[in-house]
C-alpha positions in Angstrom: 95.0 14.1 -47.1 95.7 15.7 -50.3 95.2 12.4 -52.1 91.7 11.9 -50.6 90.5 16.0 -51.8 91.7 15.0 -55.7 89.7 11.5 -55.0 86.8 12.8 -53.8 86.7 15.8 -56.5 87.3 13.9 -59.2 84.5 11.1 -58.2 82.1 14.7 -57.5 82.8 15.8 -61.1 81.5 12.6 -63.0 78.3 13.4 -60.9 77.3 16.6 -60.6 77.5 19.9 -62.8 77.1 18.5 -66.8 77.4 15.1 -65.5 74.3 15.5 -63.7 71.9 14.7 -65.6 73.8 11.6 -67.1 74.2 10.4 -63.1 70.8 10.5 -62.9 69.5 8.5 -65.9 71.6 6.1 -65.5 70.7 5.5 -61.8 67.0 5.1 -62.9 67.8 2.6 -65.2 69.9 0.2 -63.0 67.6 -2.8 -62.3 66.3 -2.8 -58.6 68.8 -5.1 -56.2 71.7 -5.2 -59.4 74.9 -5.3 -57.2 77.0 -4.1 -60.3 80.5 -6.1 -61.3 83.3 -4.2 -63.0 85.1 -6.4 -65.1 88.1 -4.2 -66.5 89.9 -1.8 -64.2 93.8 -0.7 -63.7 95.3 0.0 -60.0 98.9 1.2 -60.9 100.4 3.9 -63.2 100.9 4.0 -67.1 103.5 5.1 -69.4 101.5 7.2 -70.5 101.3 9.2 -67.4 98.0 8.1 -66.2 97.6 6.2 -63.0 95.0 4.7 -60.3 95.3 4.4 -57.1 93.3 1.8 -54.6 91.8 4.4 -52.5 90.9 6.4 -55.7 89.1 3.2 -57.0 87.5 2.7 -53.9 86.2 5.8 -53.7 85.0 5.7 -57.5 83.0 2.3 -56.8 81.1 3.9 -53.8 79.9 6.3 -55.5 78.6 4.7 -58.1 77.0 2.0 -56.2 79.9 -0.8 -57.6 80.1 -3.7 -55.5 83.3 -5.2 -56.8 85.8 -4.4 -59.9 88.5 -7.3 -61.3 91.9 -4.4 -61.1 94.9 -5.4 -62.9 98.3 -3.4 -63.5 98.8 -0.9 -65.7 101.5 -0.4 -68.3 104.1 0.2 -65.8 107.2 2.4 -67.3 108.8 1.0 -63.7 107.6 -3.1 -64.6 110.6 -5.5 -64.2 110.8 -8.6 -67.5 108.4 -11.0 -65.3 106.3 -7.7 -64.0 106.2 -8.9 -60.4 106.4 -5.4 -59.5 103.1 -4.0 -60.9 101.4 -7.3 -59.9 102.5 -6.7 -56.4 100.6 -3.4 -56.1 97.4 -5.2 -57.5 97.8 -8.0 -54.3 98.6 -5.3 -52.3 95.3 -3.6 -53.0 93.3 -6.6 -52.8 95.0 -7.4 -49.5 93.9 -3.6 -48.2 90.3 -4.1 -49.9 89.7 -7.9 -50.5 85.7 -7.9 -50.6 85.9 -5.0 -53.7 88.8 -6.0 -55.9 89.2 -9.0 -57.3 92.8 -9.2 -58.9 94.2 -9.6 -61.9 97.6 -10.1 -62.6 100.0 -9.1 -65.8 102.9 -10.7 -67.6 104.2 -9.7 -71.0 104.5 -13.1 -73.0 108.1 -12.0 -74.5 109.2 -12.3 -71.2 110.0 -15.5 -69.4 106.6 -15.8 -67.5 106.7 -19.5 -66.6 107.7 -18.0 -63.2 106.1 -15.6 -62.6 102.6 -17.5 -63.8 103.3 -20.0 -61.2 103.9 -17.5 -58.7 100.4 -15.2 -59.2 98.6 -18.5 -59.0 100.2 -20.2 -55.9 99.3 -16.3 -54.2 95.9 -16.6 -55.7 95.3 -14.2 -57.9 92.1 -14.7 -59.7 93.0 -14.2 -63.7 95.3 -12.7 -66.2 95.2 -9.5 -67.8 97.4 -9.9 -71.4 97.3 -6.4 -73.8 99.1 -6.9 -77.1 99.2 -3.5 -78.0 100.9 -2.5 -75.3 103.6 -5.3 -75.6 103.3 -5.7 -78.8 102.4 -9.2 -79.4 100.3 -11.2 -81.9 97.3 -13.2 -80.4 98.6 -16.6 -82.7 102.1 -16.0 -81.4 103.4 -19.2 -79.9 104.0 -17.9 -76.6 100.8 -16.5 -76.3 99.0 -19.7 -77.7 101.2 -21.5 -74.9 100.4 -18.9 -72.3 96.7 -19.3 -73.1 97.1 -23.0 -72.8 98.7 -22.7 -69.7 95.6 -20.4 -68.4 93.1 -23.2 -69.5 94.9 -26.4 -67.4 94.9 -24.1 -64.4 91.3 -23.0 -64.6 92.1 -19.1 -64.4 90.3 -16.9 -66.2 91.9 -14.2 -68.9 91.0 -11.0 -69.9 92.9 -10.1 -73.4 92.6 -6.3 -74.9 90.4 -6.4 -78.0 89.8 -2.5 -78.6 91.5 0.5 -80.2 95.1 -0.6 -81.5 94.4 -3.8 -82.7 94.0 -5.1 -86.4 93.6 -8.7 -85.8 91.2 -10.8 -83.5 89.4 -13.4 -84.2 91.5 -15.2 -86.7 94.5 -15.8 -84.9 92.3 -16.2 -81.8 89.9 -18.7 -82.6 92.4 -21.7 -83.0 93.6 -21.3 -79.5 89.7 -21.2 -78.3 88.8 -24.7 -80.5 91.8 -26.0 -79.1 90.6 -25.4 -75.4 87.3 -25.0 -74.8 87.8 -24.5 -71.3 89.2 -21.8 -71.6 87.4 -18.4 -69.5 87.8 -15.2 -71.8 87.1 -11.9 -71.4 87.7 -10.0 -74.5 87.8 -6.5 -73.3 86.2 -4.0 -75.4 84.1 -6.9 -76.7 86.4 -6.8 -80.1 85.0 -3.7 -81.0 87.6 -3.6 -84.2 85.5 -6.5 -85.5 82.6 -6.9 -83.2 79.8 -8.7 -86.0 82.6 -10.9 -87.0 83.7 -11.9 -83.5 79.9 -12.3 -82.4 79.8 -15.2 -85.4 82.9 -16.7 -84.6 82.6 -17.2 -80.8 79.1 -18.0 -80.7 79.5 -21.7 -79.9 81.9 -20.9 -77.2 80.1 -20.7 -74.2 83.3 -19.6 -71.9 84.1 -16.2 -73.9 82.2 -13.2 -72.5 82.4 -10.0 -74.5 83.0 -6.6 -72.3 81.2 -3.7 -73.2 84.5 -0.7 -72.0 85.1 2.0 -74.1 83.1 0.8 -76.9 81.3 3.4 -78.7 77.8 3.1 -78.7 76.5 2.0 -82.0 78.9 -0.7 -81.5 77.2 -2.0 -78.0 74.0 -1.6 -80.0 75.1 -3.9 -82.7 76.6 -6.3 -79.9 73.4 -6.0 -77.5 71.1 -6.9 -80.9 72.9 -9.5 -82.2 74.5 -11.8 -79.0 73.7 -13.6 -76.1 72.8 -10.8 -73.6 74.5 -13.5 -71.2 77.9 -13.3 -72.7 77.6 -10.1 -71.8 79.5 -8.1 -69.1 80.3 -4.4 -68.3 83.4 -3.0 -67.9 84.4 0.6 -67.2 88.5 0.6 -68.1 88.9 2.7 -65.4 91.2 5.4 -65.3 90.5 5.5 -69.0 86.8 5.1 -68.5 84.7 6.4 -66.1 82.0 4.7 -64.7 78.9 7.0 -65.1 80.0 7.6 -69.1 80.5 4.1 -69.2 77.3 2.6 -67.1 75.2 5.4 -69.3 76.5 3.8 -72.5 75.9 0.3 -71.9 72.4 1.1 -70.5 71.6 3.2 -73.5 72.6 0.3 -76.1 70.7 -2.3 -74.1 67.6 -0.9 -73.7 67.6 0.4 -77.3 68.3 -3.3 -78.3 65.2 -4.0 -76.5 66.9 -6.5 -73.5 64.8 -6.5 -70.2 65.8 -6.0 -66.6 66.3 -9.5 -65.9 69.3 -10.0 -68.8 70.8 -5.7 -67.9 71.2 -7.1 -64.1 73.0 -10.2 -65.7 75.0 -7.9 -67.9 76.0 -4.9 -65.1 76.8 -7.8 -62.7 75.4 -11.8 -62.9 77.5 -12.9 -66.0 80.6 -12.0 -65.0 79.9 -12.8 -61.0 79.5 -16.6 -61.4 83.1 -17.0 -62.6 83.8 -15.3 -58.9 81.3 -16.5 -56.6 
């Protein structure tokens, strides 16, 4: 019971009091019939001490009108090598909720993953979440660039952490994408460290969607005025994000870059949704 009080305060705070007026906006500026898609969201705990629970994200999406979030582990202090563990709470919520989450799972490509891959995709999870700051990998390391490769022959899509930590994105990425163009990738963030360059260098790769999470918002300006609105999609990083702050940004940079309701609906939900239909 306790649990459900902090849930439902927290979701009241992002809405009411200062938030208010934010709330608001943004809910005037959602296209009419947009059933909104989260593409980047954590169900777990972190190292760091933060942690999401699938009752708390539930709660989250229905008050902000979300329809369905991709949720993948955090970065568990409790994972085991293969991180079966944190996986397992990410089935588990999908299992309790499977028409809002769609899951995600994690492996840390140091690790021996070859088993655990096979395992998430004979269960059914839908993609793979990979972060190399957190495990500290390069993206042109040869057991991500296997990894990768093994994602592409099985058709499942991968969403890779591109924001704050990293130094180097697009050149170690881009061989990987050449060599398998179909390939589905997310880069979370939308490579905000090197957005213009990452705009010019995936361009011609129709299965890489940038997501807008976190970015600050003269970033998703420059990213909303110079890209496909279509390789679009928005994320809210969630419980690092929050969806009104998050929703208000993306809104904000794509109407300021001029995009019309038709490609905002695509972006807050379409783009992303016909990977999952």
């Amino acid at each position: 019971m306790a649990a459900q009080e902090e849930n439902k305060d927290s979701v009241e705070a992002l809405t009411s009091g200062a938030m208010a007026p934010v709330w608001e906006w943004v809910q005037k500026k959602i296209p009419s019939g947009t059933r909104i898609f989260d593409a980047h969201a954590h169900i777990g705990v972190d190292v760091d001490g933060r942690a999401m629970t699938a009752e708390g994200m539930r709660a989250r999406m229905e008050a902000a009108g979300v329809e369905k979030t991709i949720v993948f582990p955090l970065n568990d202090p409790n994972a085991r090598d293969d991180y079966s563990g944190p996986n397992d709470v990410v089935w588990s919520a999908y299992e309790d909720h499977p028409g809002l989450f769609v899951p995600f799972f994690r492996l840390n490509p140091h690790m021996n993953y070859e088993a655990e891959f096979e395992r998430c995709v004979q269960r059914g999870f839908k993609g793979l979440k990979l972060h190399p700051v957190s495990q500290k990998f390069e993206l042109d390391d040869k057991r991500v660039v296997r990894l990768l490769g093994m994602a592409a022959e099985a058709d499942l899509p991968v969403l890779i952490h591109t924001g704050f930590g990293m130094q180097r994105v697009v050149e170690p990425l881009l061989p990987t994408v050449e060599a398998h163009p179909e390939l589905r990738l997310i880069l979370g963030h939308s490579a905000m460290v090197e957005v213009l360059s990452a705009v010019r260098a995936f361009e011609g790769h129709p299965n890489v969607l940038f997501e807008t999470s976190v970015v600050r918002l003269k970033d998703l300006y420059v990213l909303f005025s110079s890209f496909s609105p279509e390789r679009i999609c928005y994320g809210s990083d969630i419980p690092y994000g929050d969806l009104p702050s998050t929703l208000h940004a993306t809104l904000a940079a794509a109407w300021a870059a001029g995009l019309g309701e038709k490609d905002i609906s695509g972006v807050l939900s379409g783009n992303i949704r016909r990977w999952f239909s």
